[in-house]
MARGUMAR-598724 format. One record per atom (N, C-alpha, C): x, y, z; residue in one letter. Coordinates in steps of 0.001 Angstrom, whole numbers, plus 500000, padded with zeros to 6 digits. Atoms other than C-alpha are relative to their C-alpha. Example, Ala and Ser with C-alpha at 12.3 -4.5 7.8 and 13.67 -1.06 7.14 Angstrom:
500890498810500000A/512300495500507800A/500900501200500000A/499180498810499940S/513670498940507140S/499230501090500730S/
REM end
This chain:
501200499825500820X/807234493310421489X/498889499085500514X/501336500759499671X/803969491894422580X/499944498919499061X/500360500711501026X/802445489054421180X/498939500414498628X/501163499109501063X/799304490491419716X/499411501671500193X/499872498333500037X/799114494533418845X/499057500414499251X/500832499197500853X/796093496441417745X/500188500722499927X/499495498720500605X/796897499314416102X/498895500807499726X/501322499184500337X/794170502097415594X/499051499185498652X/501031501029500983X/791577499232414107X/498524501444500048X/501245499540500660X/788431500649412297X/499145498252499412X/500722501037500983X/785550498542411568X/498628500521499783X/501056499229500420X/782793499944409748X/498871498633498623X/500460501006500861X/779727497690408031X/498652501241499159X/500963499378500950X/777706499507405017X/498552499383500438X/501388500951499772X/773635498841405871X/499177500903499391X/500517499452500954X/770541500144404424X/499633501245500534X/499797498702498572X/770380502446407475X/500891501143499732X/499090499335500141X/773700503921406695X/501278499441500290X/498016500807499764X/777459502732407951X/499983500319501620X/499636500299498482X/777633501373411400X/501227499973500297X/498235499832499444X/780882502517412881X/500134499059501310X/499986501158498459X/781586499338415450X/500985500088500694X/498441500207499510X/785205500048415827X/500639501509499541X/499412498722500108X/786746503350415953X/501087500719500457X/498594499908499556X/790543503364416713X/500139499608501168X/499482500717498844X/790947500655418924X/501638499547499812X/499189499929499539X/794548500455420188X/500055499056501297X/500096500767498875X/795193497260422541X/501403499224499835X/498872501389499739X/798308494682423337X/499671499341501004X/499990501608499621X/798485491403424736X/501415499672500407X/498471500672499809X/801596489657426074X/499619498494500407X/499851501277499633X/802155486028426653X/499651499789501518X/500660500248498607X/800391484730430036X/499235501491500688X/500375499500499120X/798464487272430772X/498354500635499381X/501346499982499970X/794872488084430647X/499687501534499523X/500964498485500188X/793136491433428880X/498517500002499770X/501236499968500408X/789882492260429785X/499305500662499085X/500504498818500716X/787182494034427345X/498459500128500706X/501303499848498887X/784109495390429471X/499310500977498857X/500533499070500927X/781873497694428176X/497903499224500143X/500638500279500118X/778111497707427794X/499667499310498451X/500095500202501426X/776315496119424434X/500001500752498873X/499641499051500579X/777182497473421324X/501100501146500021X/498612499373499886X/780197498735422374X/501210499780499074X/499250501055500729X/782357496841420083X/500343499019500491X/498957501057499244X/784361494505422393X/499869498775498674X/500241501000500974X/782878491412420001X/500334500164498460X/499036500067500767X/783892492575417080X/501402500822499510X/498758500085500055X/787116494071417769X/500861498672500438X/499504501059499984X/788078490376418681X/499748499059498831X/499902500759500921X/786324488936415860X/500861500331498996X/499235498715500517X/788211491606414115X/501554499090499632X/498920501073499274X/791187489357415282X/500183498576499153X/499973501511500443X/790576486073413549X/499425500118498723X/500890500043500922X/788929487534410536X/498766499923499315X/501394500094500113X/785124486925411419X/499600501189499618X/500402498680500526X/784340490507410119X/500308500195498756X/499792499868501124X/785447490003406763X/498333499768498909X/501578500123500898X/781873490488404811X/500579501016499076X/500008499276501015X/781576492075401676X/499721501603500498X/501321498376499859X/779529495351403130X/501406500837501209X/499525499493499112X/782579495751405532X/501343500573499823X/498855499041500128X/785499498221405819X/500933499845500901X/499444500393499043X/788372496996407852X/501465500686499617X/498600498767499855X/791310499623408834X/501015499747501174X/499475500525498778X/794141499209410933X/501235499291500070X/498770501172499488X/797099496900412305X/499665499191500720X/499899501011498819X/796561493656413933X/501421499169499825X/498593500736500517X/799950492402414308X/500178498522501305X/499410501540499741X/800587488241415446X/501266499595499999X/498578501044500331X/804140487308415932X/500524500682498547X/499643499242501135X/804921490637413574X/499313500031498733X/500222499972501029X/802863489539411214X/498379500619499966X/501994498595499868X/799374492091410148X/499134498845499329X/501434500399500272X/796100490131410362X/499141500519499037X/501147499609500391X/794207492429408842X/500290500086498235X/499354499840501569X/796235492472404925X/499898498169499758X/499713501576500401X/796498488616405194X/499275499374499317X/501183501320500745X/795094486068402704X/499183499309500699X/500520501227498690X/792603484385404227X/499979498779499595X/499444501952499680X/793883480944403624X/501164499989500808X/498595500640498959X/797116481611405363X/499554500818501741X/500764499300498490X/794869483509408216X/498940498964500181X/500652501042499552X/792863480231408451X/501051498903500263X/499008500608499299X/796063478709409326X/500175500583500947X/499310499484498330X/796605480958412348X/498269499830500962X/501164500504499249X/792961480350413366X/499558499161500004X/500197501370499173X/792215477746415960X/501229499488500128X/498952500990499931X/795801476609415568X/500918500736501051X/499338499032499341X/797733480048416845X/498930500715500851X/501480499469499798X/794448481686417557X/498729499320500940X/501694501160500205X/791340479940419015X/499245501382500861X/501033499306499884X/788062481609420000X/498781499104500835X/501136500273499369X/785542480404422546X/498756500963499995X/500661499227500152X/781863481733422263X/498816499884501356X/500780499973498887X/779171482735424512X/499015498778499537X/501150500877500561X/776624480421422832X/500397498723499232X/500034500862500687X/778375476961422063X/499512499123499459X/501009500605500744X/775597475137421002X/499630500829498391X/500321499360501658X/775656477843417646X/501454499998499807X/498125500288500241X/779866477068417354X/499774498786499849X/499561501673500136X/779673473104417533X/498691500067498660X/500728500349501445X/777909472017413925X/498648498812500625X/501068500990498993X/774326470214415308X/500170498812499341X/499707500999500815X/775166467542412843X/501035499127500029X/498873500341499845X/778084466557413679X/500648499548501645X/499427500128498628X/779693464530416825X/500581501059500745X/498934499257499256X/781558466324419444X/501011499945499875X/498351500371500147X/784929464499419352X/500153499923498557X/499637500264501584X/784709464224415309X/500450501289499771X/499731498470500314X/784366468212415574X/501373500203500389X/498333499634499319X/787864468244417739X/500904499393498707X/498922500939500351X/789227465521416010X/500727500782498541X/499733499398501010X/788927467524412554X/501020501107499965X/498963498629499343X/790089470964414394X/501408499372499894X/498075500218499891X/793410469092414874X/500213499420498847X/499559500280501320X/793891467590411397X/499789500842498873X/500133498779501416X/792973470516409559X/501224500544500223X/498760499062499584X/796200472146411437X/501327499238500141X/498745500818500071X/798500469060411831X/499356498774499410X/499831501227500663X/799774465933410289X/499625498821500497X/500024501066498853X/798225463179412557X/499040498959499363X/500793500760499654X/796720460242412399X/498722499521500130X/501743499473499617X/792552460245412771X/499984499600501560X/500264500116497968X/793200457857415997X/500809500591500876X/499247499076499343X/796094459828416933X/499234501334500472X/500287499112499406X/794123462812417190X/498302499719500785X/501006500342499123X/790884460779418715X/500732499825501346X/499495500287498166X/793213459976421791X/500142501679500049X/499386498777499707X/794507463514421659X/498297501095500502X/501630499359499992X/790586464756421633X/499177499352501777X/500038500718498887X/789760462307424579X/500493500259501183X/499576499762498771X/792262463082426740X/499699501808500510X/500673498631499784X/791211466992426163X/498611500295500945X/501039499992499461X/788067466152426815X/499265500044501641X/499681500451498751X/788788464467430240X/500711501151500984X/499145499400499281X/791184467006430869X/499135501615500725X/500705499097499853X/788556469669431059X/498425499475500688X/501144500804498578X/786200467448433426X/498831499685499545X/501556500223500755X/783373466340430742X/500486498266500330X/500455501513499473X/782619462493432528X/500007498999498866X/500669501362501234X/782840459575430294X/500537500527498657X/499544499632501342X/784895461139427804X/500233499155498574X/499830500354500973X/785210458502425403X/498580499039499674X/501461499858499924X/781277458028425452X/499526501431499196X/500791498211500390X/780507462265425332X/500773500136498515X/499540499645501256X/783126461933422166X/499183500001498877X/500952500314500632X/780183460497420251X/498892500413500371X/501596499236499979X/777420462906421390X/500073500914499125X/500238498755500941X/776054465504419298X/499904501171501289X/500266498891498784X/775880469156421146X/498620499741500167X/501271499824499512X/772247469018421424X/499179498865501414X/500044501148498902X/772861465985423787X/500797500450501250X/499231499161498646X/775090468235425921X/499105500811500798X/500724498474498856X/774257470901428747X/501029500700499561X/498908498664500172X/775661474182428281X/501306499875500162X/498429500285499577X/778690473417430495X/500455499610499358X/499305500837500577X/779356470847429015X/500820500354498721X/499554499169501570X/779309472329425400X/501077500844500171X/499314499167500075X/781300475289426847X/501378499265500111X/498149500981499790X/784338472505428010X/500140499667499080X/499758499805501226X/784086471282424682X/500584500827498904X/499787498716500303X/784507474519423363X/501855500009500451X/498656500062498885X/787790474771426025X/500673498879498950X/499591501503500681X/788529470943424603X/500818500484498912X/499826499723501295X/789010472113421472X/501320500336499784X/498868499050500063X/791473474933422213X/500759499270500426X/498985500506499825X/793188472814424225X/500994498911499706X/499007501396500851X/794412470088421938X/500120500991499119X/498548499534500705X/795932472726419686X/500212501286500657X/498862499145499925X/797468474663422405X/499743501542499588X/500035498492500852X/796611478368420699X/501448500717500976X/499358498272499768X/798978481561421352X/499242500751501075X/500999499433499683X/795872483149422070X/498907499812500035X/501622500782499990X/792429482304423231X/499262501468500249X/500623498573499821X/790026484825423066X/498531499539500526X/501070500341499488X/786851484502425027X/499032500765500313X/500885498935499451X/784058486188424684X/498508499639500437X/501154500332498733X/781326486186427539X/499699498151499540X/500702501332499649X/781764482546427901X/499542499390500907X/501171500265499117X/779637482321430937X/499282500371500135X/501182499147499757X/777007484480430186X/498774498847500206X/501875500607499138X/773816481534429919X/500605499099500924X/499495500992499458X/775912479319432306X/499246500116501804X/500739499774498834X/774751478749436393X/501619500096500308X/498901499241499486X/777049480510438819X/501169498864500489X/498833501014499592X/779228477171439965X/500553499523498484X/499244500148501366X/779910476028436010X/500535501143499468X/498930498638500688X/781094479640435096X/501269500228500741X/498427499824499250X/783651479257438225X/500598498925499575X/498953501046501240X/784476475996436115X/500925500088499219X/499495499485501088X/784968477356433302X/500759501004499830X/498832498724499890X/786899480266434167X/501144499302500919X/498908501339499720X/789178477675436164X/500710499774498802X/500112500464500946X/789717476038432924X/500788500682498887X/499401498605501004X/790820479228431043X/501234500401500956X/498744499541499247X/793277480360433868X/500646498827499757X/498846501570499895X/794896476386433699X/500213500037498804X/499114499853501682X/795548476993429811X/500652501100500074X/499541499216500512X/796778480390430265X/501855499704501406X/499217500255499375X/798923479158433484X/501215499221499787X/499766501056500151X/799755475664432304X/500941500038498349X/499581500279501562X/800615476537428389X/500309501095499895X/499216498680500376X/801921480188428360X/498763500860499355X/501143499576500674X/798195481229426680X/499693501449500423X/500202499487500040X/797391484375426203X/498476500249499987X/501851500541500518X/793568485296426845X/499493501654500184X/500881498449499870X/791531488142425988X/498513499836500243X/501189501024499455X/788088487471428190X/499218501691499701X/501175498683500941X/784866490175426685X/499415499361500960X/500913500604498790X/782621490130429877X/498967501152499975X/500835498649499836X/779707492214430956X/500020500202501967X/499457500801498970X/780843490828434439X/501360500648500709X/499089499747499024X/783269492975436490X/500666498906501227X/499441500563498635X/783529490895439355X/501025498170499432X/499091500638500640X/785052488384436519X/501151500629499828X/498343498960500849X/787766491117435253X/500253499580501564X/499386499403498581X/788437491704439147X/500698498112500649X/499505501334499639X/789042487932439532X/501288499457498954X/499165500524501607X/790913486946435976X/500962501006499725X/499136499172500771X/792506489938434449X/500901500406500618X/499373498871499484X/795492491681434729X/500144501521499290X/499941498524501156X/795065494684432054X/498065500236500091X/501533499590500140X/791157496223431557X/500114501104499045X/499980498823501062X/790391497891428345X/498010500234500148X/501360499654500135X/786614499960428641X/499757500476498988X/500400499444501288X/785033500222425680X/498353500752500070X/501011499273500321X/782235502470424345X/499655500568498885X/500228499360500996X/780656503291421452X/501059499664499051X/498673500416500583X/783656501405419796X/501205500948499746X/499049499269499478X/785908503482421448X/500374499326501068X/499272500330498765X/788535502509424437X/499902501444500623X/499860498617499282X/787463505126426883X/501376500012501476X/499034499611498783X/790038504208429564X/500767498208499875X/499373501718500062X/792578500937429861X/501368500679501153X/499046500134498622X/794687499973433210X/500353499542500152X/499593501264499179X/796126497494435339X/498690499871500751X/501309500228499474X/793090495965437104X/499958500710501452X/500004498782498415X/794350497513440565X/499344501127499663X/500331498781500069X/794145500572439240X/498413500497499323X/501919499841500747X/790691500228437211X/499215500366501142X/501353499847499023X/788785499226440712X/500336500921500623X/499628499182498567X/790824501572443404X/499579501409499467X/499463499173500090X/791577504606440911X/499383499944498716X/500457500149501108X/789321504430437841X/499741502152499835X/500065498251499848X/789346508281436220X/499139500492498688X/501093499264501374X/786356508225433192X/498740499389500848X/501469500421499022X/782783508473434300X/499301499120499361X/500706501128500665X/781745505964432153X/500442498882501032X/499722501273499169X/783641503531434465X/499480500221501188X/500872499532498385X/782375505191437439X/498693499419499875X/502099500647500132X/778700504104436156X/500514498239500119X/499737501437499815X/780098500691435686X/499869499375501583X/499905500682498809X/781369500365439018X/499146500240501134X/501088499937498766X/778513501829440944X/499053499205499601X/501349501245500630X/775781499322438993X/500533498558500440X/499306501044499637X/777796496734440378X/499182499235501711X/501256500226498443X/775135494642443231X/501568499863500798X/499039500172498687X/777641494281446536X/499330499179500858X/500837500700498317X/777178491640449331X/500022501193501497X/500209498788499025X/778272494406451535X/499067501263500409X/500992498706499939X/775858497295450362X/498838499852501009X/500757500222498927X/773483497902452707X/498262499314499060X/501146500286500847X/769885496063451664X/499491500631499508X/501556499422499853X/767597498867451685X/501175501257498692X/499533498687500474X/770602501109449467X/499884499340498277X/500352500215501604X/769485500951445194X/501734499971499253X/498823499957500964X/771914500291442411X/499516501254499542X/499548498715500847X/773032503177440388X/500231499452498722X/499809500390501404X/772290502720437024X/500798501396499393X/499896499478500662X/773841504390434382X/498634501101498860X/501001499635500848X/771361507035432722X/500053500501498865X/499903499669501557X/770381507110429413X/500276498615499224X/500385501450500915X/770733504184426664X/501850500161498836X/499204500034500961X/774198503557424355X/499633501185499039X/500023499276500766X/774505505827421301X/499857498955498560X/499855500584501887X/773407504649417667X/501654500424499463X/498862499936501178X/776516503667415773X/499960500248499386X/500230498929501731X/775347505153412496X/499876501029500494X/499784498536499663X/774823508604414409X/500504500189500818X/499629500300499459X/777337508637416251X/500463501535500824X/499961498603499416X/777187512058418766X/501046500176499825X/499145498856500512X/779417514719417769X/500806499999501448X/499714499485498770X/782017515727420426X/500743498499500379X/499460500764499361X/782619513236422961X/499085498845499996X/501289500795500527X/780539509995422378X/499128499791501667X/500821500356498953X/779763509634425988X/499418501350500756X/500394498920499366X/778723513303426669X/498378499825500463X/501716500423499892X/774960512369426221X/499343499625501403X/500531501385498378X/774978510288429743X/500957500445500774X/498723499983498816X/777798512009431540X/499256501265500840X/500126498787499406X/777241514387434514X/501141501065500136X/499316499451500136X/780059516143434065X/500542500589498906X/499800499299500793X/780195517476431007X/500457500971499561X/499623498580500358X/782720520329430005X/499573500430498543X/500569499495501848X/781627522690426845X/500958499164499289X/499395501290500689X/784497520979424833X/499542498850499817X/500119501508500333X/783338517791425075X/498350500193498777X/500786500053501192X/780423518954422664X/500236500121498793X/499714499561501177X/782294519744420127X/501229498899499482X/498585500710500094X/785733517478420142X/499720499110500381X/499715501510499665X/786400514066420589X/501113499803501041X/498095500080499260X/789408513742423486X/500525498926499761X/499284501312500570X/791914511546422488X/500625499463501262X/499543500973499071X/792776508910424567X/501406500164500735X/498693499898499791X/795990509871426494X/500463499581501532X/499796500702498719X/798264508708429680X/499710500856501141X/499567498929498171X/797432510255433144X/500862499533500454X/499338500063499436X/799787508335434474X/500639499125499625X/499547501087500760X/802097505205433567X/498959498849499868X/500710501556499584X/800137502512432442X/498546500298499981X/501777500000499950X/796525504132432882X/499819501390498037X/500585498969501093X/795047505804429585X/498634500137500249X/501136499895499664X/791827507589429763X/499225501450498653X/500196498860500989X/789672509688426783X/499181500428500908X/500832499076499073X/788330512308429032X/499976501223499931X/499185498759499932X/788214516142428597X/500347500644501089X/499751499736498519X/788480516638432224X/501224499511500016X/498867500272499842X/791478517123433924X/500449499168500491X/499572501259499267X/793679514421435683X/499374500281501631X/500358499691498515X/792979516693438817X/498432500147499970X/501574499556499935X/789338517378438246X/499745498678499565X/500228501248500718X/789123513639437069X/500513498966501847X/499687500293498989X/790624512623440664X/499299500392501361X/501264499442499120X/788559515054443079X/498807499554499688X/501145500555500605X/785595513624441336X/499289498846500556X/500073501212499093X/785916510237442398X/500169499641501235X/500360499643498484X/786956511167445855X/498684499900500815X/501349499865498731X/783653512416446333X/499248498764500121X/500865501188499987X/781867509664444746X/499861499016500581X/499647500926498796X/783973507456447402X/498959500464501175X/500634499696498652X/782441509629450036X/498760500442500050X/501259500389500428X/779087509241448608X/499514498305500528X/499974501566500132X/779262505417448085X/501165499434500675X/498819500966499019X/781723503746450696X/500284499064499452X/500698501500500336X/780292500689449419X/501188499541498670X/499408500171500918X/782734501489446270X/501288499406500125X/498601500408499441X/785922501062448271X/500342498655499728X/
REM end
């Protein structure tokens, strides 16, 4: 049994607009040491089918359907006092923006120090050494100095190791990370993704990393779930995502992708057209709107997500073989894709 199992999650928030459907039978697992990506453009869900995860989606206005199962036990029925025991302790959550996660009021190391006495029996200086050596251990200088800064005295990095810090003095199950190098510069995001592989290497950690960042999945992950329209339009092994990807939504992905190889003078390939409003959420197939391939079916039906092969699922109404010749060509279009 996996560690952590989403079961056809729904997450739907009442507005004055109408009912934003964010989550619409997501279906994902996790296992111990090993990395699942969630890609997808914005508004896709990825963010809150993870907050989904820890309970950050619990608002009054919101409708939450589904199985999240922890070590057998369902997230989504749980009290939330004994589901604020599995978060940060079993659980933790890094964010793209830790300067709005650390409290501006509040030290750095006081913030850790708390994290670990809200969850265990320790000490205050027991868990100031334990905060310290986190600190250190995740390469923030002068750690028992930076313990007594506020975030607004940090740099990003810094904040984001903090962030890391955190998780890693209690250890989690599962770390879930979403786009935590998006405002970062390109040598602190290879930090910080360091950092995340040495907890998931070092401590058995499970990590589910929300990127907008392919050439992260293609480095980190070993699973890739594509989301859309808070739908999973296709989920793989990462081999098989880049070599052998078979929904054209991922095809747009991977041709918008810059290359050192491409030739200078040859343009990215955007994707055309714009996401779909979640309150109207096109009839049919949600990504028909922007696909060039469009069979009649897909205006009318939804395809349900099923296996082409072991291990790859893909919602497509195209066939496995007309889903395979496809990308052929697009190889012998774009080399550059290889």
């Amino acid at each position: 049994m996996a560690l952590l199992e989403i079961e056809d999650l729904h997450v739907s928030f009442r507005t004055l607009d109408g009912v934003v459907k964010a989550v619409s039978g997501v279906t994902l697992a996790l296992d111990s040491r090993k990395t699942l990506g969630i890609v997808g453009e914005s508004g896709s869900g990825k963010s809150v089918t993870a907050q989904s995860v820890i309970g950050l989606t619990r608002f009054p206005n919101a409708t939450i359907t589904g199985r999240i199962l922890y070590d057998g036990r369902d997230l989504v029925g749980m009290p939330t006092d004994e589901l604020r025991d599995i978060r940060g302790a079993r659980i933790a959550m890094i964010f793209q923006d830790p300067l709005s996660s650390l409290h501006p009021f509040f030290r750095v190391g006081h913030q850790i120090v708390e994290a670990i006495r809200t969850h265990e029996d320790v000490p205050r200086e027991a868990a100031k050494k334990r905060t310290i050596e986190a600190l250190r251990s995740v390469g923030i200088p002068s750690p028992e100095e930076r313990f007594d800064s506020f975030p607004h005295e940090m740099s990003g990095g810094m904040r984001q190791r903090a962030m890391i810090a955190m998780a890693l003095a209690l250890r989690p199950d599962v770390l879930i990370a979403d786009e935590p190098t998006t405002a970062l510069d390109v040598t602190v995001q290879a930090q910080v993704l360091e950092l995340i592989q040495a907890m998931r290497d070092d401590f058995g950690t499970a990590v589910i990393l929300i990127t907008h960042d392919l050439g992260v999945v293609a480095q980190m992950c070993d699973d890739v779930a594509v989301m859309y329209a808070g739908r999973v339009l296709e989920y793989a092994a990462r081999e098989t995502l880049f070599t052998a990807p078979q929904h054209p939504y991922t095809w747009g992905l991977l041709e918008s992708i810059p290359r050192l190889d491409a030739p200078r003078a040859e343009r990215l390939s955007p994707i055309a057209g714009s996401p779909p409003s979640l309150i109207n959420v096109p009839r049919g197939c949600t990504f028909h709107p922007r696909c060039p391939y469009t069979p009649p079916e897909a205006l009318e039906s939804e395809p349900e997500l099923a296996e082409s092969e072991p291990g790859h699922l893909v919602r497509c109404h195209l066939s496995v073989e007309e889903r395979k010749s496809l990308w052929q060509s697009l190889l012998q279009e774009h080399p550059v894709l290889m």
